[in-house]
N, C-alpha and C positions, 0 to 999 in steps of 0.2 A: 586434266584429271591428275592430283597428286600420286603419286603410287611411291609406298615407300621402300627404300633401297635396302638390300642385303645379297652377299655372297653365299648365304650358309641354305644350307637347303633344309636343315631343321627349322630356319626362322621360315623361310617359304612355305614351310607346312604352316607353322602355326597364322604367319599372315593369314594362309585360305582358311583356314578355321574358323579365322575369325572372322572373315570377310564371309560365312558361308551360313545358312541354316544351320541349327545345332543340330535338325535330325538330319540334315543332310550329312552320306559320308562319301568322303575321297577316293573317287575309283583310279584304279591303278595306280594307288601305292600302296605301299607296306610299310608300316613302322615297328619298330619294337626297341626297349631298352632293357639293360643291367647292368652292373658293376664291372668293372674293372679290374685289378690292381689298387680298388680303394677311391676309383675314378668313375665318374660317371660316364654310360657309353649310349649314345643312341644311332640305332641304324633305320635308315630311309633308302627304299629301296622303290623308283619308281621304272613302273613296271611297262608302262605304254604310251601310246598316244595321247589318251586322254589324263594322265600324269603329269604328262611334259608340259602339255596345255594348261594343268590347273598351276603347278610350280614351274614356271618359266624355266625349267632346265632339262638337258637331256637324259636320258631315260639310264639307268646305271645303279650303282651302291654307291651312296655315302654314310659312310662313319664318323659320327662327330664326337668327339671328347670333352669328355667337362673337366678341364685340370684347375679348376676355381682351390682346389684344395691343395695346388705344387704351392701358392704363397704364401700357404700355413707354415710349408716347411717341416712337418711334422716328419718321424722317423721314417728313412729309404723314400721322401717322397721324390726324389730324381731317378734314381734306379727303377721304383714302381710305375713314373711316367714314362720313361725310356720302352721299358718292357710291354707296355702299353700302347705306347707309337708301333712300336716296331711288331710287336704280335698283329694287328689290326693291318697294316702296310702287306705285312707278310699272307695275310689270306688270300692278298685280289693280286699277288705276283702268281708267275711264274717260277716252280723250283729252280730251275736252273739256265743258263745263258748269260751272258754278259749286259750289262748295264749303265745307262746314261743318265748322270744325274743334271739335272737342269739348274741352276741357282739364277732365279727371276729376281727383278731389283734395281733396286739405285740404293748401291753401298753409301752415296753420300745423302739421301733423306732416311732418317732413321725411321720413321713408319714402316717403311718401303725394302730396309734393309734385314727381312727375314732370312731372303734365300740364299744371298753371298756369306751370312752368318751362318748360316746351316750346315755351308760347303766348306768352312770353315773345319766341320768338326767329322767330315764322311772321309771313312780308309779310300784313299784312291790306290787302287790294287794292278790295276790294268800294265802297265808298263812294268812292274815290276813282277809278275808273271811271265810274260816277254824276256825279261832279263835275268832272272832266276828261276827258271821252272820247278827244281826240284824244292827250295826254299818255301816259294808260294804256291804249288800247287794246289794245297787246300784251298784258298781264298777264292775266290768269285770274281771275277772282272768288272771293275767299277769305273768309271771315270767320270770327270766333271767338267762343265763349263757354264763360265760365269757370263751370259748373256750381254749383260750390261742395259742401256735404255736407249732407243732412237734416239732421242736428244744429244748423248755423248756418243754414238758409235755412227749413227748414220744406216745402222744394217738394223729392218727389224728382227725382233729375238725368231722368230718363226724361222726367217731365212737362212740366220748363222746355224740352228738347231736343225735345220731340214739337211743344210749342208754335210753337217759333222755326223749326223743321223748315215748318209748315203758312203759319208768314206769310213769309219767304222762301224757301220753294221750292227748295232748293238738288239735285242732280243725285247728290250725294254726301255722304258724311256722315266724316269721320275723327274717330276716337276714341282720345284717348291716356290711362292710367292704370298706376298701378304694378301688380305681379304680386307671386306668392310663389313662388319655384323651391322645389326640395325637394333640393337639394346647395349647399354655401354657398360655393364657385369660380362658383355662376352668379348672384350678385348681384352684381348693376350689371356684367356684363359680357356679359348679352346681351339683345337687344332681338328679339321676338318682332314679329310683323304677321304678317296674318289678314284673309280674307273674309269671316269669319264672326259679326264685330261685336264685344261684352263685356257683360259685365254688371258692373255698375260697385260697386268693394269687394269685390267676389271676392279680389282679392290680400290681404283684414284679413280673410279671412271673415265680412264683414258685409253679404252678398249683398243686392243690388237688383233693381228690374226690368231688364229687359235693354235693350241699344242692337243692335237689328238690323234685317235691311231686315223680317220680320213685323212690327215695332214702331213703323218708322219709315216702311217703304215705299218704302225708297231703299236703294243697298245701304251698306252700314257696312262701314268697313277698321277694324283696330281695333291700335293698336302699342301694346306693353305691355312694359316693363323690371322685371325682378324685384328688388325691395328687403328682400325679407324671407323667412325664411324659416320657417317653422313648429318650433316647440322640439321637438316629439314624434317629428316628423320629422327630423329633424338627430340627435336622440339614438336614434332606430332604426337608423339607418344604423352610424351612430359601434358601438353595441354590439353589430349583427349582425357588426358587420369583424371584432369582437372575440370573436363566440361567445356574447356574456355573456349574452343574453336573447332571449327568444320576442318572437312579438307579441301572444299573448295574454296575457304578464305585461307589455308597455308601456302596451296597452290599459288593464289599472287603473290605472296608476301613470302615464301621459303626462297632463301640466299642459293647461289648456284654454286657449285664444285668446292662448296666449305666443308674441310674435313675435321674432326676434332680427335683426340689422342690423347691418350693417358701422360700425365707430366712425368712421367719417371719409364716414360718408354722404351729409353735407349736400354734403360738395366733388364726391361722384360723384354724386349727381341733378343739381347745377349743370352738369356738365359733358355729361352724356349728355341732360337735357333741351334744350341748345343745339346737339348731336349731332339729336335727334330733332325740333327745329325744324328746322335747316336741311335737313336729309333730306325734309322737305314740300317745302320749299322746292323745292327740288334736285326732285322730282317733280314739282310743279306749274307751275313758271315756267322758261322761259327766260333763266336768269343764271348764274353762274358764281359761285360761294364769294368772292370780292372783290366783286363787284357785290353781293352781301345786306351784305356787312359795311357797305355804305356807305351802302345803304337804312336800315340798322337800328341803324345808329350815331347 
């Protein structure tokens, strides 16, 4: 049986939707949307069992973004998406304690390189707190670590994160990596967060062990931008519009592990991973969008 691929839990809804009676409705969840900053917001909130059951994920808030309008470019639309990340981030934290930021990835496949981009653009506060107290005492305790992939490290990400989790202690754990939507207007134009953690390589379908509070013992935010989107999936869509095929004739004939990406992706991960630093930012510290640019310059 084909079944089509997606990370986003707002397409999970609408899959069941459409996979479901129209007078049939979705027990145990919640939806609801509104604006933003000028950005579209929707929240999905699956509530139980039979949630988790109908949207194959576990049970939590997700927030997804529609920042379809940051490529207009139109006046403050960086500041207005920052403040948007980082308000949304900031509801499912904790006020205060120290903090782990995750950057999931392979810096050298540009799809893939959300999260080393993101870490790119996060105050790392931690040591220098340590080292000047009276300087940074306002600040928050932040640190980063750039996992890297099985392929190049040999350690999976779960292990080096569990490690560094038990000798600093952190309160918190945030976790960034790219996604796969399953409609290709939602790559690199929305950015997903979740209390619910990640499993890291899910958006390549090269599933890992997971980052979440069972795992880690702390709880895990986990923000995830989709850069990719699954071929089988993109051409069931494109052929159901059309009538042309079932999905038990995709099912033979859909290609395996073919992912497809927007041609000018490198310029949108640069942009949306310094969207999805300063939005920590913007969550965790007391500064304003001119005060980061002057720390991080």
């Amino acid at each position: 049986m084909f079944t089509k691929r997606t990370d986003l839990a707002l397409e999970a809804k609408e899959l069941w939707q459409e996979s479901a009676e129209k007078t049939t409705k979705l027990k145990g969840v919640k939806a609801e949307k509104r604006r933003l900053e000028g950005y579209g917001l929707t929240r999905v909130d699956i509530l139980d069992d039979r949630g988790e059951e109908a949207l194959g994920k576990p049970r939590g808030t997700y927030l997804t973004l529609d920042l379809t309008g940051f490529w207009q470019r139109k006046d403050g639309f960086f500041d207005r998406a920052v403040r948007a990340v980082g308000d949304q981030i900031r509801q499912l934290i904790p006020a205060e304690g120290s903090v782990l930021v995750i950057a999931l990835g392979n810096p050298a496949m540009t799809p893939d390189a959300i999260g080393p981009l993101a870490a790119d653009s996060v105050l790392v506060t931690r040591h220098l707190i340590s080292a000047m107290p009276r300087h940074f005492s306002g600040f928050r305790p932040v640190a980063v670590q750039r996992t890297g992939v099985l392929g190049t490290t040999g350690v999976e990400s779960a292990e080096s994160v569990q490690g560094l989790v038990a000798q600093i202690q952190p309160t918190l754990v945030i976790a960034v990596d790219a996604l796969a939507a399953r409609r290709a207007e939602r790559l690199c134009a929305t950015v997903q967060i979740s209390d619910t953690g990640i499993v890291p390589g899910s958006g390549v379908g090269n599933h890992r062990a997971a980052l979440n509070r069972e795992t880690l013992g702390i709880p895990v935010i986990s923000i995830g931008v989709p850069t990719v989107v699954d071929a089988a999936t993109l051409a069931a869509d494109l052929l159901e519009a059309s009538g042309a095929v079932s999905h038990e004739a995709l099912a033979k004939q859909a290609p395996q592990s073919l992912m497809v990406t927007p041609r000018d992706i490198d310029a949108q991960v640069r942009d949306l991973g310094k969207v999805i630093g300063y939005g920590i930012n913007w969550a965790l510290q007391a500064l304003e969008i001119e005060e980061m640019n002057a720390l991080l310059s």
